[in-house]
C-alpha distance (Angstrom), angle and dihedral (degrees) to the residues before:
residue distance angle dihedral
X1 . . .
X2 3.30 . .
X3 3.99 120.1 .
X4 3.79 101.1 -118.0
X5 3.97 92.1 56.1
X6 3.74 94.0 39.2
X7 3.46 97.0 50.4
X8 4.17 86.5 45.2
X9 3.70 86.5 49.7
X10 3.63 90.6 59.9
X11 3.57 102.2 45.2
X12 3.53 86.7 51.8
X13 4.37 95.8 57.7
X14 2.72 119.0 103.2
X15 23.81 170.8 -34.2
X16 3.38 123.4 -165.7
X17 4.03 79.5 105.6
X18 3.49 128.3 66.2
X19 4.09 109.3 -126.7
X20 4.04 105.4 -93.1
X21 3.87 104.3 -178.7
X22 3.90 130.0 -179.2
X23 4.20 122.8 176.5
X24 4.00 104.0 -118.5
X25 3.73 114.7 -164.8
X26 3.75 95.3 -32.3
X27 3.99 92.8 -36.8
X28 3.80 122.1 114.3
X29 3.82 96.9 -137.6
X30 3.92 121.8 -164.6
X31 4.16 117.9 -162.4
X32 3.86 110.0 -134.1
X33 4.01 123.6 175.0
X34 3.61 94.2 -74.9
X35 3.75 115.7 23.7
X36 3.74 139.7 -29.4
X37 3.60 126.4 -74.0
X38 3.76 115.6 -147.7
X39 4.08 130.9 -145.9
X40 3.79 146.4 149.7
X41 3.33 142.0 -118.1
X42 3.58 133.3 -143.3
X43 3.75 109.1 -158.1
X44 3.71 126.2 -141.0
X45 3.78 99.8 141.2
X46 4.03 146.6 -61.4
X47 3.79 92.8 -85.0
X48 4.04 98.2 81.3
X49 3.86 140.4 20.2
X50 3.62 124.3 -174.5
X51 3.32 110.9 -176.5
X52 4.05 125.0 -158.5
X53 3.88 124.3 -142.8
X54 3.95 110.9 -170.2
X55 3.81 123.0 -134.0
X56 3.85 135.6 -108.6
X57 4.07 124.5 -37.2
X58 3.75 126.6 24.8
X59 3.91 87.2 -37.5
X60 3.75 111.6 163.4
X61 3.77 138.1 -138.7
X62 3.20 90.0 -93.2
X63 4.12 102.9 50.0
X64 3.81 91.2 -98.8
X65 3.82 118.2 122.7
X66 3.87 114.7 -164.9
X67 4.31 90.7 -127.2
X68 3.79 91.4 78.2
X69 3.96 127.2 60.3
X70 3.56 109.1 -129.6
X71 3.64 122.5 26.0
X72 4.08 136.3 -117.1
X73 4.04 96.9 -148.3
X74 3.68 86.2 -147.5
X75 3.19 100.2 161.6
X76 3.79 105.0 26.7
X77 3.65 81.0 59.4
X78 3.99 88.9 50.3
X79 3.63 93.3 49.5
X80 4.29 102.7 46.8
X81 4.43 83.7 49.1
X82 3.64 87.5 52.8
X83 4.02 93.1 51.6
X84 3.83 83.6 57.8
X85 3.70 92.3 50.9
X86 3.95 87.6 61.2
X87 3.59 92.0 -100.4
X88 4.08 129.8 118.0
X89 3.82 118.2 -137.2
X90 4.17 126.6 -156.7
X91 3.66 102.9 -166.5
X92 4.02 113.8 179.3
X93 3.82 142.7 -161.9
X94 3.21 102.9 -122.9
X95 4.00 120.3 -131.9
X96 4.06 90.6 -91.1
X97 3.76 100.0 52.9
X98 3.87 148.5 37.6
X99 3.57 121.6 -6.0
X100 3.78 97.2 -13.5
X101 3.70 91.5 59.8
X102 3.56 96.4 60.8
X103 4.07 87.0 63.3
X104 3.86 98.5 33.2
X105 4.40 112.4 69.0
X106 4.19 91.9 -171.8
X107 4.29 93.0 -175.7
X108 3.81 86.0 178.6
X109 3.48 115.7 25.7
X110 3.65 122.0 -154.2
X111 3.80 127.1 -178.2
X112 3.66 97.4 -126.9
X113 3.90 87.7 70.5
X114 3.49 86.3 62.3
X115 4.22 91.8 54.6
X116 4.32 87.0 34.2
X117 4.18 83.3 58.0
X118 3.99 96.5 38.1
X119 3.97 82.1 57.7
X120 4.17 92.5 46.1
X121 3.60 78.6 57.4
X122 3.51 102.6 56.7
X123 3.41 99.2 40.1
X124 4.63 85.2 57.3
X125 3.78 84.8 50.5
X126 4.18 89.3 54.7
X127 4.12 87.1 44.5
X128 4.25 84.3 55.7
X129 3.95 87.8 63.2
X130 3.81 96.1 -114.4
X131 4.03 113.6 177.0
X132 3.93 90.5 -145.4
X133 4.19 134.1 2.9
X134 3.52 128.8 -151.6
X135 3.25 125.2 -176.2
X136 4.00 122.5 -148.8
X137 4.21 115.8 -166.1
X138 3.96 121.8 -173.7
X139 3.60 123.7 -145.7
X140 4.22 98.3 -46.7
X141 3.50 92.0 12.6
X142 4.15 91.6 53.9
X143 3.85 81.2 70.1
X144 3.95 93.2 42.9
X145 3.41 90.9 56.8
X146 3.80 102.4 33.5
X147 4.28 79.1 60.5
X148 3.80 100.0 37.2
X149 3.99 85.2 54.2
X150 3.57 94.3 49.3
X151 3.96 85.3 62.7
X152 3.91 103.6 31.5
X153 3.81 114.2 40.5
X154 3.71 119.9 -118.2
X155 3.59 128.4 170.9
X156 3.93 105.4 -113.6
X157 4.37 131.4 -7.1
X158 3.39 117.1 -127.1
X159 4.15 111.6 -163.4
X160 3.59 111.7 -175.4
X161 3.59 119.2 -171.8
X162 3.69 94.8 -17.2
X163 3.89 127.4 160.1
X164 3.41 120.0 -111.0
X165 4.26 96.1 -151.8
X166 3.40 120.2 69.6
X167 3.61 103.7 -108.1
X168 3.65 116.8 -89.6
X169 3.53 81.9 63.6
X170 3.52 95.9 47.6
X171 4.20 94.7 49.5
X172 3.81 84.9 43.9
X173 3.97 93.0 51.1
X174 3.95 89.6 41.7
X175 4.34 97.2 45.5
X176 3.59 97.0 35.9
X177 4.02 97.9 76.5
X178 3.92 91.8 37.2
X179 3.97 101.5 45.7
X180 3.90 99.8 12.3
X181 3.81 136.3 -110.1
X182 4.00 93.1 -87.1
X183 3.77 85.7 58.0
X184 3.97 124.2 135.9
X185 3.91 85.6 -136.6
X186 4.03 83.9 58.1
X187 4.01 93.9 41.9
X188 3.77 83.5 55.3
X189 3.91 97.7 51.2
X190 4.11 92.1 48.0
X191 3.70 86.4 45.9
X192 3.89 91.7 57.4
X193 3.90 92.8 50.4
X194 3.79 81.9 71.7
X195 3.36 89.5 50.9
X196 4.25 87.7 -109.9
X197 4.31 113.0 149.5
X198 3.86 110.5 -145.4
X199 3.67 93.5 -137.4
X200 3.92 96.3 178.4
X201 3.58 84.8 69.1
X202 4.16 107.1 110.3
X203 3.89 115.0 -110.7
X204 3.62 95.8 -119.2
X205 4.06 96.2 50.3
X206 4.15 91.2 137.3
X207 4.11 81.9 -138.3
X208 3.83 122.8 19.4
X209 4.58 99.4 25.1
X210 3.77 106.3 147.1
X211 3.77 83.5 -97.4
X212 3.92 101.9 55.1
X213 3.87 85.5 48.3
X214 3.83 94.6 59.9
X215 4.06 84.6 44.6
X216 3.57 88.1 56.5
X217 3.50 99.7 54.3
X218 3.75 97.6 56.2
X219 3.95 79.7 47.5
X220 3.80 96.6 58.4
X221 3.89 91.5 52.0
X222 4.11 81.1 86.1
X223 3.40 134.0 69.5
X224 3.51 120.7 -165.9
X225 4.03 90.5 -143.3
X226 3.47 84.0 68.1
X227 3.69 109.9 39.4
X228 4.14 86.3 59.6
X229 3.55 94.3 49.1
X230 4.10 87.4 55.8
X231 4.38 87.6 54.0
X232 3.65 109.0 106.3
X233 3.98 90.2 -175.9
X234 3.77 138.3 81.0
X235 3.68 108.0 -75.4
X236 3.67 134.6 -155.6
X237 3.78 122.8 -163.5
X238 3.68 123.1 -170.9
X239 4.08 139.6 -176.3
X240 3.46 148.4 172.7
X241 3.76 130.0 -119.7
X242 3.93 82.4 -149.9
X243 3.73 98.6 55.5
X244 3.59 108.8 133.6
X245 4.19 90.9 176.9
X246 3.92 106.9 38.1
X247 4.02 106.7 34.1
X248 3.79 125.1 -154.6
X249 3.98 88.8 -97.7
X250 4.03 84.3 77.5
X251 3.57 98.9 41.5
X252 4.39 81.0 53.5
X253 3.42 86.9 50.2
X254 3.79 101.8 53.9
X255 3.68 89.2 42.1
X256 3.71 92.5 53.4
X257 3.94 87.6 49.4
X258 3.91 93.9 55.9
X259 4.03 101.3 28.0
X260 3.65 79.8 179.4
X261 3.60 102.2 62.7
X262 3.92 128.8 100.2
X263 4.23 98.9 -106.3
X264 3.68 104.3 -173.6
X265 3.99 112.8 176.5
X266 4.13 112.3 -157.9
X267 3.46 117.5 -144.9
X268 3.76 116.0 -128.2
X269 3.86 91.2 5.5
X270 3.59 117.4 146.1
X271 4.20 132.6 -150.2
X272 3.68 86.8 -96.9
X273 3.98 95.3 56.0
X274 3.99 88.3 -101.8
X275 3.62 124.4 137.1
X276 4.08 102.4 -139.1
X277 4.18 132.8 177.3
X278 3.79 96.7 -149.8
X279 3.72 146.8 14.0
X280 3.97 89.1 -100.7
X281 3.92 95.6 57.1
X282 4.11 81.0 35.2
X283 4.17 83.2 68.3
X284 3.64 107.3 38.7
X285 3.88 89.2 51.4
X286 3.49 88.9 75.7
X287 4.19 92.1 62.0
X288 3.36 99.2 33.1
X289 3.50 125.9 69.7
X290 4.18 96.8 -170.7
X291 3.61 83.5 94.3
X292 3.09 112.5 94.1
X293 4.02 136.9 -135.9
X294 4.05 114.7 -91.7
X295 3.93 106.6 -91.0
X296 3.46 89.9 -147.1
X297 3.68 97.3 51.4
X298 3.94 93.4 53.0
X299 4.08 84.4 46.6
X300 4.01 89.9 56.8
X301 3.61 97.5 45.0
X302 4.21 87.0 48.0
X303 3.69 91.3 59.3
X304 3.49 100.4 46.3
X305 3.54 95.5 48.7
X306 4.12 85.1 50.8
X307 3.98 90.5 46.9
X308 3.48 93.8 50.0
């Protein structure tokens, strides 16, 4: 397989409780039904929180999934810029990767643990004594958050390249020109808008296991049309010209769904929040975390938390 659709392929995988929270070892750490899910904070001051919510697969607090050698440190890179803005940043593992998935055994994951969690989160970042909380989701977590802040109040959204489709169309518009419409991969997705599990599929397929299938179906119960409409808050959506994963066709169809939003599109921004000159550099951003985050990107999210 060649390495531009493998490494696409793998970007693409996949309270009841009040919030107790304790720091371990440098960690904040925040106790949800089954486990602990683990962050940091970078500290600039009680007046503003933006907090960070990782996208699909076992994608880390940091950006970093554990598919890929080498990391991009998207978001850890997000998060430090932001401090020097004035702002303080919670970024989490979530319960499927890093830290908080040696604490968390999930044996049947379903993606409204992933929205139940997002909410634990805001609801520690109230208990800190923050003035105002924003909450900033990329690619999956755009959707986590856009759902979480529906239930938990927060003072602004922030989606950042986040699809627009829920996500059978989404994995259908992103396999389709790499393996072809006649495609078992495609086969599969129709078959699970009937609700139908491929079980031939091997357990440790990185994207359609027997597993990730029943995941996915509790995933395409949302659209994110929908979830935007329910936000009551200011809202900030944001995209990449470079985005070889979520195309501009979402980022119109968010901004059509919340006319009212702040749509900024970035010009040679890629999935991973880089800006990039070419397809090659467009790759290797996603292994190597020299590259830094967009400028611009970290400018747009500084004013909006100021503005609002």
């Amino acid at each position: 397989m060649k390495k531009n659709t493998w490494l696409l392929l793998m970007a693409l995988i996949i309270g009841l409780f009040g919030v107790f929270s304790t720091k371990v070892f440098g960690y904040d750490s925040i106790e949800v039904e089954d486990g602990t899910l683990y962050g940091k904070t970078e500290y600039a001051g009680k007046d503003t929180l933006v907090i960070l919510v990782s996208g699909s697969g076992p994608t880390d607090m940091d950006g970093n999934t554990s598919l890929t050698l080498g990391r991009n440190d998207s978001l850890v890179q997000l998060a430090k810029a932001l401090k020097k803005k004035g702002s303080s940043t919670l970024r989490y593992d979530k319960r499927t990767a890093g830290k908080s998935a040696q604490s968390i055994t999930t044996e049947e994951m379903d993606f409204d643990l992933f929205v139940d969690d997002c909410e634990e989160i805001i609801r520690y970042g109230k208990e800190q004594g923050y003035k105002k909380i924003f909450i900033a989701g990329h690619s999956q977590g755009s959707l986590v958050a856009m759902l979480a802040a529906a239930k938990e109040k927060v003072d602004g959204v922030i989606s950042l390249s986040g699809p627009g489709f829920p996500i059978d169309v989404t994995l259908e518009r992103q396999i389709t020109p790499q393996l072809g419409a006649d495609s078992r991969e495609i086969t599969i997705i129709k078959g699970l808008r009937k609700g139908v599990i491929d079980n031939t599929v091997k357990e440790d397929d990185p994207l359609f296991s027997p597993k990730n299938q029943r995941f996915l179906l509790t995933w395409m119960e949302y659209d994110p049309v929908d979830a935007i409409r329910e936000l009551d808050c200011p809202i900030l959506i944001i995209q990449g010209s470079k985005d070889l994963q979520v195309d501009q066709s979402e980022f119109d169809k968010l901004t059509a769904a919340s006319p009212k939003s702040k749509a900024i599109l970035i010009e040679g921004m890629n999935h991973v929040l880089k800006p990039v000159k070419d397809q090659e550099e467009n790759i290797n951003t996603y292994t190597n975390p020299s590259y830094r985050v967009d400028g611009q990107l970290i400018e747009e999210i500084a004013v909006f938390v100021k503005d609002n």
